[in-house]
C-alpha positions as protocol buffer text, in pm:
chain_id: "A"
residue {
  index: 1
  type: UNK
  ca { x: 2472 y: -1332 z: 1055 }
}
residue {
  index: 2
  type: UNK
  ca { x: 2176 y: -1335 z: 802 }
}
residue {
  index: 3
  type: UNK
  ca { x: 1981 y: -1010 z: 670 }
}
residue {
  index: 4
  type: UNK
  ca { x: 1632 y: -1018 z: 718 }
}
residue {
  index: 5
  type: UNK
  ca { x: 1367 y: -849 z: 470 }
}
residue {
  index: 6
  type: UNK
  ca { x: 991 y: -831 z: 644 }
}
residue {
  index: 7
  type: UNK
  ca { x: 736 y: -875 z: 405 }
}
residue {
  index: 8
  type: UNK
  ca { x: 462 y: -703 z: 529 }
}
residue {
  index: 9
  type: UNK
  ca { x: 246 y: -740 z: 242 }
}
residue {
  index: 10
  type: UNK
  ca { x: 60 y: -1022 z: -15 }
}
residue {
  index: 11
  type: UNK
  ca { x: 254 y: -1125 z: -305 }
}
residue {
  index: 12
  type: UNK
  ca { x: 610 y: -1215 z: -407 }
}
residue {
  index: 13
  type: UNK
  ca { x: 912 y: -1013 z: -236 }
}
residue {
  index: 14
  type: UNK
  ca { x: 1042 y: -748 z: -501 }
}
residue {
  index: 15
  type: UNK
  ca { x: 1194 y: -893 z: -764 }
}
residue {
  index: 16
  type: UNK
  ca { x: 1522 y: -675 z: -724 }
}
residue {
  index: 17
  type: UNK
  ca { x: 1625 y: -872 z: -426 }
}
residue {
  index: 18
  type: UNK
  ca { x: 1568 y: -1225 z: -625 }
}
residue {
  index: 19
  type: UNK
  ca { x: 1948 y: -1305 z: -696 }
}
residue {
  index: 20
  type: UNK
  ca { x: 2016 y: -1224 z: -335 }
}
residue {
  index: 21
  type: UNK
  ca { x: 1748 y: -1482 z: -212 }
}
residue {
  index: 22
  type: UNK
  ca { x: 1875 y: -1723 z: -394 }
}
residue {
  index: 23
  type: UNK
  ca { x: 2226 y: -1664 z: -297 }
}
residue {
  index: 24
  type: UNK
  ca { x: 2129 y: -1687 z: 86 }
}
residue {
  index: 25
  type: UNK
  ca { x: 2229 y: -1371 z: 142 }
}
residue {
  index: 26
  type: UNK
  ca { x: 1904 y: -1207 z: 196 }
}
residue {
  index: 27
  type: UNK
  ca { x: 1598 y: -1427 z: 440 }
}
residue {
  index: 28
  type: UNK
  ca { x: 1306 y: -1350 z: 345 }
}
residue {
  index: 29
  type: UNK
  ca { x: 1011 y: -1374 z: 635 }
}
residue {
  index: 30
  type: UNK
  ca { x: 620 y: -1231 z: 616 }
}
residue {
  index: 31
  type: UNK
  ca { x: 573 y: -1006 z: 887 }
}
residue {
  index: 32
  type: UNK
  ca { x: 247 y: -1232 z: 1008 }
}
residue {
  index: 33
  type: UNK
  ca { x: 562 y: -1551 z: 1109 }
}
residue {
  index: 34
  type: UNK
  ca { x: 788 y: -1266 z: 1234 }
}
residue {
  index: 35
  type: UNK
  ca { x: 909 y: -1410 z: 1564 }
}
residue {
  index: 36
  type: UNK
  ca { x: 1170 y: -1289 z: 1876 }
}
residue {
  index: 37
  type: UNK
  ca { x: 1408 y: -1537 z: 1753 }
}
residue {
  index: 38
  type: UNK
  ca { x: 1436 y: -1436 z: 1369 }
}
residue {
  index: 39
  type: UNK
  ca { x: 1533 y: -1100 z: 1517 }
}
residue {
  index: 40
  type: UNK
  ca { x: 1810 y: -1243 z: 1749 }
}
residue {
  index: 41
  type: UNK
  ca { x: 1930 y: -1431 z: 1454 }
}
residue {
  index: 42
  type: UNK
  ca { x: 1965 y: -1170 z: 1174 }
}
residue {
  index: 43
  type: UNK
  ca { x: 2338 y: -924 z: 1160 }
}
residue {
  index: 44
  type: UNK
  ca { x: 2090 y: -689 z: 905 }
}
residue {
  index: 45
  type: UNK
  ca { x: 1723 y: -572 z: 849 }
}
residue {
  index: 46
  type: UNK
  ca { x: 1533 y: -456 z: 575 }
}
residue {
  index: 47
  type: UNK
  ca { x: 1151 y: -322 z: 605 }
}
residue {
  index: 48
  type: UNK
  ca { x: 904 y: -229 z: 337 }
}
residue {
  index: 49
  type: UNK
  ca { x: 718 y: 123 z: 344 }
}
residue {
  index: 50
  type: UNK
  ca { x: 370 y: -146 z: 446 }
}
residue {
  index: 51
  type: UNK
  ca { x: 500 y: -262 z: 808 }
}
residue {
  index: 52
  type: UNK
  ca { x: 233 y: -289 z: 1043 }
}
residue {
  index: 53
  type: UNK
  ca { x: 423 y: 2 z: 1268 }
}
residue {
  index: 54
  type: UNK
  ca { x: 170 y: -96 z: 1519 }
}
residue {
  index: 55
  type: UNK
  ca { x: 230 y: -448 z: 1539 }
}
residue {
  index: 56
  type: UNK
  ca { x: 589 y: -400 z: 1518 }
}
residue {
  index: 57
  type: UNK
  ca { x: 567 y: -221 z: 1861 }
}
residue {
  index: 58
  type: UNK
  ca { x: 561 y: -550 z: 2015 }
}
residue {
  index: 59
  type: UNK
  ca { x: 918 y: -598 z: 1852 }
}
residue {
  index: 60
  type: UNK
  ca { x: 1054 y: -301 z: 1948 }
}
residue {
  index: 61
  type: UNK
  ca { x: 1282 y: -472 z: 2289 }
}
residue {
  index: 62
  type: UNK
  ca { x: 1407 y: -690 z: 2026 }
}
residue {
  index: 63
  type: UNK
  ca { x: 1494 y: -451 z: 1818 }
}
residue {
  index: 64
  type: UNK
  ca { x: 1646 y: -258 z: 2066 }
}
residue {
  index: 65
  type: UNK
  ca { x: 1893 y: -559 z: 2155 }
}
residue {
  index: 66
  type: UNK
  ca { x: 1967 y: -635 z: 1743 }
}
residue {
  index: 67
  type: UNK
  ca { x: 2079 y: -288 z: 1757 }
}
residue {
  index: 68
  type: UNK
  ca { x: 2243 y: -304 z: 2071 }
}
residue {
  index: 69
  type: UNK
  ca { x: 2493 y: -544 z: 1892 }
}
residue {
  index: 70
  type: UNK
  ca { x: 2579 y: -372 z: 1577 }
}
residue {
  index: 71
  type: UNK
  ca { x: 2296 y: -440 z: 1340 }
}
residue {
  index: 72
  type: UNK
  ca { x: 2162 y: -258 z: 1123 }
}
residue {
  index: 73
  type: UNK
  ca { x: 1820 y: -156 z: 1020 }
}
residue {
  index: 74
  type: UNK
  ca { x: 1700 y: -18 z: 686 }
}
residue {
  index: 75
  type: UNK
  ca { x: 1385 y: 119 z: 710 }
}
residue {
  index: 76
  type: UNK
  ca { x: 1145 y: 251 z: 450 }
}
residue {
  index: 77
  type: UNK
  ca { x: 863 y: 462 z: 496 }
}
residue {
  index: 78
  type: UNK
  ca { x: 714 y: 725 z: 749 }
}
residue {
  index: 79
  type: UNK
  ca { x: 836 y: 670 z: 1091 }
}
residue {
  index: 80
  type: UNK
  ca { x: 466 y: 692 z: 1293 }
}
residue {
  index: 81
  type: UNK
  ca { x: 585 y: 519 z: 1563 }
}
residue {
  index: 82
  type: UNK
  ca { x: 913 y: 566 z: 1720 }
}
residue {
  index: 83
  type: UNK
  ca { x: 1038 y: 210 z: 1786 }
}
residue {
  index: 84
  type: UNK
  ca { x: 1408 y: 362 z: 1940 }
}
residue {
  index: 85
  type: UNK
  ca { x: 1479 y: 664 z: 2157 }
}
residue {
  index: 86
  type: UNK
  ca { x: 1573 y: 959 z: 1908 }
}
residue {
  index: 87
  type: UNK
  ca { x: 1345 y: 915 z: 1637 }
}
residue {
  index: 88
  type: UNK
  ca { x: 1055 y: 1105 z: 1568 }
}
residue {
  index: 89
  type: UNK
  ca { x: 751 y: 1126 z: 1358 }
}
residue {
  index: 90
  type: UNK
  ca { x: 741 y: 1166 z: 913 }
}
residue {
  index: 91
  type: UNK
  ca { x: 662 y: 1507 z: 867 }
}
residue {
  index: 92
  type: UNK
  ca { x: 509 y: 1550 z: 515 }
}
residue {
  index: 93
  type: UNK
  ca { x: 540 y: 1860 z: 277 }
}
residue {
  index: 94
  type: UNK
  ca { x: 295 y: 2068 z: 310 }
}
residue {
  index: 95
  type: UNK
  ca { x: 131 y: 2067 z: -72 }
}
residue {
  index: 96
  type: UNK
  ca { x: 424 y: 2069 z: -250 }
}
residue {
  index: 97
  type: UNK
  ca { x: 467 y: 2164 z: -586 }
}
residue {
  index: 98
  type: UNK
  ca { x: 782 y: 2018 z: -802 }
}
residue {
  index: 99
  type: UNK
  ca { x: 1026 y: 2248 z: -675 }
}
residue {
  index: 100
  type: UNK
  ca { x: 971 y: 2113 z: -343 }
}
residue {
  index: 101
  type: UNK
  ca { x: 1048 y: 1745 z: -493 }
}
residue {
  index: 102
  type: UNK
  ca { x: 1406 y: 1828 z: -625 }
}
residue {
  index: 103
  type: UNK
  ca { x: 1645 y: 1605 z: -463 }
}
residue {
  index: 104
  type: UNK
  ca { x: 1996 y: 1735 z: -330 }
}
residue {
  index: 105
  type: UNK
  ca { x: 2325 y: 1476 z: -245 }
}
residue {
  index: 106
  type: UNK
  ca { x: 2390 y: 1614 z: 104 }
}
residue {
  index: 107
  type: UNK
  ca { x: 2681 y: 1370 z: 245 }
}
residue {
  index: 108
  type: UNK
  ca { x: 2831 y: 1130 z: 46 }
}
residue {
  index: 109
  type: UNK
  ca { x: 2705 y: 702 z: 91 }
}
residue {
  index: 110
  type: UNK
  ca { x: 2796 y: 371 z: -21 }
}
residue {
  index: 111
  type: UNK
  ca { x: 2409 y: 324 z: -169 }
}
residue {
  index: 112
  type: UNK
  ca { x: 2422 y: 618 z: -369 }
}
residue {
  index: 113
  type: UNK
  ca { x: 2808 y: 635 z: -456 }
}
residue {
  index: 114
  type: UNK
  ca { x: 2821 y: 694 z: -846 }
}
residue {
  index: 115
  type: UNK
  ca { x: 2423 y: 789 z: -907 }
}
residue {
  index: 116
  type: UNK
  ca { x: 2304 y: 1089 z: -994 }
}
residue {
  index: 117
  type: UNK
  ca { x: 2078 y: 1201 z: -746 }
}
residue {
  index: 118
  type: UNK
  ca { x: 1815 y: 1420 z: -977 }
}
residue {
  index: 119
  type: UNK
  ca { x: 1795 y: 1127 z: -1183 }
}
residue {
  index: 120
  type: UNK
  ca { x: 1605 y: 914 z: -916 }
}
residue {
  index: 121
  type: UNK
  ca { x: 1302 y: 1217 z: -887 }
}
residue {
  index: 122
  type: UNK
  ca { x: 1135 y: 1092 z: -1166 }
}
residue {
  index: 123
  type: UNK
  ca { x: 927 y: 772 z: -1219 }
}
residue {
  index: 124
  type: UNK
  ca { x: 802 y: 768 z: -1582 }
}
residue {
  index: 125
  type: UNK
  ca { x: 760 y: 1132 z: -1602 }
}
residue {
  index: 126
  type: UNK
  ca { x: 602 y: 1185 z: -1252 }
}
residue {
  index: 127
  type: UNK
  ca { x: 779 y: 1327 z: -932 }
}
residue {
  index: 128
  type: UNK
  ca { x: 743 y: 1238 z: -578 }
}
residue {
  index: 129
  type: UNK
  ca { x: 758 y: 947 z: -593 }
}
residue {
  index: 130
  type: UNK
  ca { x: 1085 y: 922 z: -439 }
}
residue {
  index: 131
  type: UNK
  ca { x: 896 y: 1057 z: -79 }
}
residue {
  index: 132
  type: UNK
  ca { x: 711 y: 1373 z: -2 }
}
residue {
  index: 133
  type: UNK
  ca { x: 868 y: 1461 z: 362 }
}
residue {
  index: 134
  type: UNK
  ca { x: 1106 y: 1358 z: 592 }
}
residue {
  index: 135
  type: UNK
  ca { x: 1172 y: 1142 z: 911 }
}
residue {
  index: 136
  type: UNK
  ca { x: 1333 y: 1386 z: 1162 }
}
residue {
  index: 137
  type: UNK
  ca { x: 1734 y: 1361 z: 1133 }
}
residue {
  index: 138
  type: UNK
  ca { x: 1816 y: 1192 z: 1534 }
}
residue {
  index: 139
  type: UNK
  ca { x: 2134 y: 1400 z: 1698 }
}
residue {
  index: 140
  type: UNK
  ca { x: 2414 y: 1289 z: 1545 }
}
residue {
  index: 141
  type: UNK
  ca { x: 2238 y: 1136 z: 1270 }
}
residue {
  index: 142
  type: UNK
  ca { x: 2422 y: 1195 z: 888 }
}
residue {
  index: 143
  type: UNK
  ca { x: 2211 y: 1347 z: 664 }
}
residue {
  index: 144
  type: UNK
  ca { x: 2235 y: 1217 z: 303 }
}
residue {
  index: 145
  type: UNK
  ca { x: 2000 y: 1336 z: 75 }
}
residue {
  index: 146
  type: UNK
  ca { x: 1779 y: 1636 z: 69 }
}
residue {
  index: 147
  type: UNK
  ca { x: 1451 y: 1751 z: -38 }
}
residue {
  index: 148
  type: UNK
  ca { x: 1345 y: 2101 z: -197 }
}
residue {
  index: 149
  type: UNK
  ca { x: 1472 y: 2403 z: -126 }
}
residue {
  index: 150
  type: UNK
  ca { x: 1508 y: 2344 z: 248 }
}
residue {
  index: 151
  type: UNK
  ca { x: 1671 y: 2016 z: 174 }
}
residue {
  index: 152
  type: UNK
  ca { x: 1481 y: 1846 z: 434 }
}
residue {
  index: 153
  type: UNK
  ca { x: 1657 y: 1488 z: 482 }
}
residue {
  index: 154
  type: UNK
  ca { x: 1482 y: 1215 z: 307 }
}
residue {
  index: 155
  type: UNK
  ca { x: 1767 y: 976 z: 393 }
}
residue {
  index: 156
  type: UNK
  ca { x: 1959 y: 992 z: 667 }
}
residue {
  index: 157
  type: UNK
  ca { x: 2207 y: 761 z: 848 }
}
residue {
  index: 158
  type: UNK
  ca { x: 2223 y: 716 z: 1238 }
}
residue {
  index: 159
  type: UNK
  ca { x: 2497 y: 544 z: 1424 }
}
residue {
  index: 160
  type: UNK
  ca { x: 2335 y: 490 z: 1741 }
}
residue {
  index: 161
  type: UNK
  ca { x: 2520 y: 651 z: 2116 }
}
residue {
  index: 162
  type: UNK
  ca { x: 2351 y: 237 z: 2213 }
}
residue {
  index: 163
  type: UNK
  ca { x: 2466 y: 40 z: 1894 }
}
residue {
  index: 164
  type: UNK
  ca { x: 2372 y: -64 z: 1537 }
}
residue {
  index: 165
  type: UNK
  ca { x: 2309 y: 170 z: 1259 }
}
residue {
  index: 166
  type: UNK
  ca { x: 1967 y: 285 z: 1121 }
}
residue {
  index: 167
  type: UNK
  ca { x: 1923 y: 416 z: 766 }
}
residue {
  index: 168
  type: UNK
  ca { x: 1610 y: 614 z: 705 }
}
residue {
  index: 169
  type: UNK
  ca { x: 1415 y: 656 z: 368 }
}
residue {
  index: 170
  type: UNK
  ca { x: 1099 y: 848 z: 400 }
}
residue {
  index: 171
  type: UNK
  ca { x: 927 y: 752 z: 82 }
}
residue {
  index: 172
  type: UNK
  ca { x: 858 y: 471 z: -138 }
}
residue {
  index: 173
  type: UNK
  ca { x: 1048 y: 161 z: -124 }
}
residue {
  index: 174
  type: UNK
  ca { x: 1410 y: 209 z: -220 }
}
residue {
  index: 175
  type: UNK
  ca { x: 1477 y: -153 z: -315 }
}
residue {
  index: 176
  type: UNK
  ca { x: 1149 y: -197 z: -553 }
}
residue {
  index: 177
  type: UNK
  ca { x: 1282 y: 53 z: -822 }
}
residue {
  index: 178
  type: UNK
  ca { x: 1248 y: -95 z: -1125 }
}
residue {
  index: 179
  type: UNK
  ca { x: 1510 y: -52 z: -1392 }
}
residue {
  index: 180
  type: UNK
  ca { x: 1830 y: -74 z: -1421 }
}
residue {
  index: 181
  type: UNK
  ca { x: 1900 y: 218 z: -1079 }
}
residue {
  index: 182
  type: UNK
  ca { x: 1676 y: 7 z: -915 }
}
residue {
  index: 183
  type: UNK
  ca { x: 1870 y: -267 z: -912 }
}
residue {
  index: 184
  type: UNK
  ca { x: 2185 y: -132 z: -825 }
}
residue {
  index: 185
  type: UNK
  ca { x: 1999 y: 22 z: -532 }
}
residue {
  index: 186
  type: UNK
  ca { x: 1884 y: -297 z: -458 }
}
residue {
  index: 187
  type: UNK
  ca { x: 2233 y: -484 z: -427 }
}
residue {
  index: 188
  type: UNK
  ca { x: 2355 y: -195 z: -211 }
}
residue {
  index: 189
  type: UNK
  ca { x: 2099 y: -224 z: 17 }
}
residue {
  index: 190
  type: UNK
  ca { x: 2213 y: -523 z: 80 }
}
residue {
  index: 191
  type: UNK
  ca { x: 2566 y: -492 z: 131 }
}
residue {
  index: 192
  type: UNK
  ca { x: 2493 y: -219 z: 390 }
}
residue {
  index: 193
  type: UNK
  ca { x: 2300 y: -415 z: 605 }
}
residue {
  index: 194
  type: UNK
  ca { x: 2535 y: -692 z: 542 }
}
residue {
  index: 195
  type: UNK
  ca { x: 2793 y: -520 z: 713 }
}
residue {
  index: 196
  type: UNK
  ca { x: 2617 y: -564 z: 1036 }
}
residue {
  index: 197
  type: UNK
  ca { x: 2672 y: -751 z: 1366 }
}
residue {
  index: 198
  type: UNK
  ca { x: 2980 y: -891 z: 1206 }
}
């Protein structure tokens, strides 16, 4: 079955998930033509940090029943509206300073197997860029990586007790990183949620 990126904003996708467009690995659909059926056709599922969380309510049944049969879901951003019993709402750092952006491996994962962790808190000089606060880790949930010194988790994998996998990444997009980690984060984005509804 297909993964499915949601573009939820104007503009071309992100350039670090070109090849895999035009490999047919990756479908690419603006959230605005999202329908009940793309769902119930896609194995995997990729959404930006700009999803209309609102909107996406109406999805959330759907959602429920990709999940239900192994897919999985890699979502970006601050969780503000809990589309799946478990989750619950971003909870940002409260003014952090750069101590509280250092970022910690917590578990090992196949998207971050072989990169330094500290090396993604950076962008041109400038932390936080990575996220400021964390989605709440679900029971059972695998934290991944933390941040500051309470190693809140940033990113966090959930196999749910229902079905399907969810990974979480409270900040900025993982799969828009430009440069050369960027792109390798890009390709393993994929795989993961290729590896769903099999």
């Amino acid at each position: 079955m297909k993964v499915l990126l949601i573009h939820s904003h104007y503009g071309s996708p992100p350039a670090t998930y070109a090849d895999h467009i035009a490999a047919g690995r990756l479908s690419v659909i603006r959230e605005r033509d999202l329908s009940v059926d793309d769902l119930a056709g896609a194995g995997g599922l990729i959404t930006t940090n700009h999803l209309d969380q609102i909107g996406f309510m109406h999805y959330a049944e759907a959602v429920r029943a990709f999940l239900a049969r192994g897919g999985r879901w890699f979502f970006n951003g601050h969780i503000l509206r809990p589309f799946v019993e478990g989750l619950g709402n971003y909870v940002p750092l409260d003014r952090p300073k750069r101590a509280d952006l250092v970022l910690t491996r917590l578990n090992s994962h196949p998207v971050f197997d072989g990169i330094d962790q500290s090396s993604l808190e950076e962008n041109r000089g400038v932390a936080g860029f990575y996220g400021r606060g964390h989605n709440p880790l679900p029971e059972g949930g695998l934290a991944v990586n933390g941040i500051g010194p309470q190693m809140r988790p940033v990113d966090w994998e959930w196999s749910l007790p229902t079905g399907g996998r969810i990974f979480s990444h409270a900040g900025n997009d993982l799969g828009s990183m430009t440069g050369e980690r960027g792109l390798v984060l890009a390709d393993r984005i994929v795989e993961w949620a290729e590896a769903g509804a099999k």
